[in-house]
N, C-alpha and C positions, 0 to 999 in steps of 0.2 A: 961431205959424205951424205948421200941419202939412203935412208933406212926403210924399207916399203913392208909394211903385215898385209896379210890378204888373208882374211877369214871367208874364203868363201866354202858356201855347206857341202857335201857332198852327196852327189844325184842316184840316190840309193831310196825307192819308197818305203821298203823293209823297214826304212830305221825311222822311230820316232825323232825329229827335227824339228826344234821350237821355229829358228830363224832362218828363213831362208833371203838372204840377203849377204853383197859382199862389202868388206870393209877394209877399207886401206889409210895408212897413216905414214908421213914421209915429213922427215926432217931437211929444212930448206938448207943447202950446202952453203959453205962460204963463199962470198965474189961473185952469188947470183944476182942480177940485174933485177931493178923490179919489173915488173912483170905482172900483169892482171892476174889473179888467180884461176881463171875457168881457161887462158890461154897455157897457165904454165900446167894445169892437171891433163890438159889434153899432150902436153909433149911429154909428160913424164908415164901417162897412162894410157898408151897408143889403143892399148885394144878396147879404151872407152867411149863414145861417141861426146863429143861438145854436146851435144841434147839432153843424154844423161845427167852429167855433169849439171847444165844451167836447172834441171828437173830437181838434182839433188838440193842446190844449192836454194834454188825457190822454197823448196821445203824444210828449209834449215837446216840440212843434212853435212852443211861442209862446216867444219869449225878449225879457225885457227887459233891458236893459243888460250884454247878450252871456253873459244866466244863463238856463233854463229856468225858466217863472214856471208859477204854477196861475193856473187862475180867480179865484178868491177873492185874488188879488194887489190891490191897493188903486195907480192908476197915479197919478204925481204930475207935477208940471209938470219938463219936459227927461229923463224918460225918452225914451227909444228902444226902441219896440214893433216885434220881428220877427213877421209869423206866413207858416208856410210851409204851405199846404193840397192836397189832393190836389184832382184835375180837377174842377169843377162839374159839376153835368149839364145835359143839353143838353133839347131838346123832344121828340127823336124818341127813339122805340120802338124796344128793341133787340129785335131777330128770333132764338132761338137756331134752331140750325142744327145736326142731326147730323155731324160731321163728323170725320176721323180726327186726333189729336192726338200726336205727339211727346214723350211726355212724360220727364223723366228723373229727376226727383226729386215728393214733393207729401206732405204734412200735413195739420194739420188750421188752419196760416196760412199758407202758400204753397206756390203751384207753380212749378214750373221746364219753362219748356216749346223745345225744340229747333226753331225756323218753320223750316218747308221754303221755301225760295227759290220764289217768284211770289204768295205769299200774303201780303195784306195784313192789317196789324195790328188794326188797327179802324175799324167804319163812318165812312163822311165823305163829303163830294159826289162821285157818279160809283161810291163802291161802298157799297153799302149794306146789304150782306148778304157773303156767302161769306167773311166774316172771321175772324183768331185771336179775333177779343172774338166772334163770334156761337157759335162751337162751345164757347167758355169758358161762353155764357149756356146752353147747351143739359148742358155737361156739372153746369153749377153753380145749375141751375133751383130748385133746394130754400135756397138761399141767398139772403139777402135783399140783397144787394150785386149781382146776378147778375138782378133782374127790375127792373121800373121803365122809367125812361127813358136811364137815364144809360148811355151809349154807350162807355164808357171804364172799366168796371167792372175794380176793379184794378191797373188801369194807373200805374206810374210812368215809364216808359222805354218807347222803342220802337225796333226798325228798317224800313227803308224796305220795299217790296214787295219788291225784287229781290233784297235780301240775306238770307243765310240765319244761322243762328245762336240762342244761349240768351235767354231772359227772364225775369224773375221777373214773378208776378201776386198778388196780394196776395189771399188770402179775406176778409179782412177790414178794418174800417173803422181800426180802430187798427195793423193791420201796414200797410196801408194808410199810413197817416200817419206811422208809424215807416220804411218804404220809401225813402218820397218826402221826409222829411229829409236821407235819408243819402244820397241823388241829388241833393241842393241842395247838401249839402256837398262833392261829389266824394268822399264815404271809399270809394265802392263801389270795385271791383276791374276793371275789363272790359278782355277782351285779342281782339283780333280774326286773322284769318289774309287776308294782302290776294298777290294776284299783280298786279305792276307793272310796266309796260312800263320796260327801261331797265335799266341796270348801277349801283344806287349808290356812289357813289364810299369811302362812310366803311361800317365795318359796324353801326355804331348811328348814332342821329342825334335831335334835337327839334325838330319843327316849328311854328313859333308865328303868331301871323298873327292880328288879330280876321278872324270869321266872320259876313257876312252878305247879304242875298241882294242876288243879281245888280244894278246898277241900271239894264240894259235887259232885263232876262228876271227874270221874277219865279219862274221854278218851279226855279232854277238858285241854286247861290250860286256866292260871290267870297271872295277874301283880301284883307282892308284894311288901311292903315298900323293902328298900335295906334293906340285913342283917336278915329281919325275915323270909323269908322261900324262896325258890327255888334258882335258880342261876341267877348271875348278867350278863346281855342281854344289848347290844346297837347295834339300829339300825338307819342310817344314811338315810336321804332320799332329795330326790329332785323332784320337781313337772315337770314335761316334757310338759306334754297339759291338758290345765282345760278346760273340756266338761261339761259347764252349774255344771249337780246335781252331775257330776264325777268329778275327775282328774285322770291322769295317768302321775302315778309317776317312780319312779326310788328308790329301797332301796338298800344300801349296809351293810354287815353284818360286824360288827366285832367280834361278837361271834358265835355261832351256837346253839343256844337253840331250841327244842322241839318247834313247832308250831310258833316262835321267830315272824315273820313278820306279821303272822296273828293277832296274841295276841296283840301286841302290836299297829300295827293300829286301834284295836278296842279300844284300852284302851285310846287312846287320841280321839276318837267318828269318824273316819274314817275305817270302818271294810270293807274288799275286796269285790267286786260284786261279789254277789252269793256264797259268805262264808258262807255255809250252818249252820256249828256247832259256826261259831260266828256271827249269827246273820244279813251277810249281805245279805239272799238271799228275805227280803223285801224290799218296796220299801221307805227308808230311807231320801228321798229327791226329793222336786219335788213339782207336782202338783196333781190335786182331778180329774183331767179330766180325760175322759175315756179314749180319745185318747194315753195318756200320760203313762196311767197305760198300755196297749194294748202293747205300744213299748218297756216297760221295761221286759215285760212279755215275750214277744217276746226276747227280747236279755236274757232272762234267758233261754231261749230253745235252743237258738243258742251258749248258752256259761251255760254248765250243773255243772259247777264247780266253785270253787273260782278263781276269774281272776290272777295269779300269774303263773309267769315263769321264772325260773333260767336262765339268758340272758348271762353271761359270766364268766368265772372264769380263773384265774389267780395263778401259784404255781412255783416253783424251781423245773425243772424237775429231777425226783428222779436219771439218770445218769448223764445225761449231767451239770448239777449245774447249767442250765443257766433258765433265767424265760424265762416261755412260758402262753401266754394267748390265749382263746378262745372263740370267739362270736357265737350266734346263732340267728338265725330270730323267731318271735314269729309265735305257730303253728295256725292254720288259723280257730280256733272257737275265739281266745280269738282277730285275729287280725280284724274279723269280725265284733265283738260285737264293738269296738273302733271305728270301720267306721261307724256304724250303730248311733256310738253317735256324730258323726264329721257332719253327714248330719241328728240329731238332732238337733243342732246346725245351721245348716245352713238354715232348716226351720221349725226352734221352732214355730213360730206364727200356725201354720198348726197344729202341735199338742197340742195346747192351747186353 
């Protein structure tokens, strides 16, 4: 009998999505012949090319019986075949697009790019161009990962439009697949900076909860008992500075679930400032005065999104084997809004 999982992401940019990569696992049946491995994944995984496949497997992405295998591995019956590949491509033409980039680190296998908050990751229904993947296609035209069709050149991880913060992009087909292992595995490092409505009671804490989407709203997620529906999510946090009706925290991921950070501050009654689709963009804490309403209102105009930003990440760099991590400074609506509740703080009685 063979068993096949397929975690591939779903092509929605709306939703924050750590990995974008798919992953398949298949139990070798009894009475199979041997069989080279890169020969038998192409007859059990038709709509995979043998290129992919020998891409994966050069980059240590196939593992049988929880060892990294080569091609030339010979499979035999009750093996257990992993293979983890980066995004397929799609049908559509990716468009490069001049356009100005963030960038904070880059080589000759990756870059490291800082997304300014309102910019989407990469094309998908509804935005089809002015994306981080179209200006990557425009700055990275001479590379052959960077023309074609595939819409997702690069790509292991993402964040959603509104949020701003770090990513890595792979130049190539083997960091590429080196990448997108070590995002399957969770070893990467990612630490976020979130503003939260509310006084946490503890000053660190773990949040657990499977993650997945809404079951009356589909562009939303939910936190489920463990075990009955979506995937299992933990996210790590620590409180940095408690401003009165805020704090601002620090979360660190150990998985990468769909909307993971959001969902889950909501679900223990702390949802992000100005998290619009979860709720936090009323005024959730606080007081009845005018004054009071006036400043929150005000710092929702100065800060048009949910307060959250991917502040550093941390990975095995896909040549060199060694870790390399990187910081970023918060971009200046959300570092705003935070001073603006520092010198709330400093003369609350005024707006009381």
């Amino acid at each position: 009998m063979i068993q096949e999982e397929n975690n591939c992401t779903e092509q929605n940019d709306e939703f924050e999505q750590s990995e974008l990569y798919e992953h398949h696992r298949l139990e070798i049946e009894q009475g199979q012949k041997l069989i080279r491995l890169d020969k038998y994944l192409v007859s059990r995984l038709p709509s995979i090319s043998r290129n992919r496949i020998q891409n994966a497997a050069d980059a240590g992405n196939i593992i049988v019986n929880k060892k990294s295998a080569k091609n030339s591995y010979k499979v035999k019956p009750g093996d257990v075949v992993s293979i983890v590949l980066s995004y397929p491509k799609t049908e559509n033409e990716l468009v490069a697009q001049d356009m100005p980039l963030d960038v904070i680190y880059e080589d000759d296998f990756i870059i490291i790019v800082n997304k300014m908050p309102g910019m989407v990751v990469h094309p998908s229904y509804g935005h089809r161009d002015g994306t981080l993947v179209n200006a990557l296609a425009y700055r990275f035209k001479d590379l052959p990962m960077f023309t074609g069709k595939e819409v997702r050149p690069g790509l292991v991880h993402r964040i959603d439009k509104d949020t701003s913060g770090l990513l890595v992009v792979a130049k190539s087909e083997v960091a590429l697949n080196k990448l997108a292992k070590q995002f399957y595995d969770h070893s990467c490092k990612r630490s976020y900076i979130a503003l939260v409505w509310g006084n946490l009671p503890e000053e660190s804490g773990t949040i657990t909860g499977h993650v997945g989407r809404n079951l009356k709203n589909r562009k939303i997620m939910d936190v489920f008992p463990d075990g009955e529906y979506g995937k299992a999510a933990i996210t790590h946090y620590r409180v940095i500075e408690r401003l009165g009706y805020v704090n601002l925290i620090e979360c660190r991921l150990e998985t990468g679930r769909t909307h993971q950070i959001r969902v889950h501050l909501k679900h223990i009654g702390h949802p992000l400032f100005n998290d619009a689709e979860y709720g936090g963009d009323k005024i959730l804490k606080g007081t009845t005065f005018t004054k009071y309403k006036q400043f929150v209102e005000n710092c929702f105009k100065i800060l048009p999104r949910q307060a959250l930003h991917a502040k550093s990440l941390g990975f095995i760099h896909p040549s060199t084997g060694e870790h390399v991590h990187f910081d970023s400074v918060l971009p200046d609506d959300m570092q705003t809004c935070i001073d603006k509740w520092r010198n709330y703080i400093t003369y609350r009685n005024e707006f009381e």
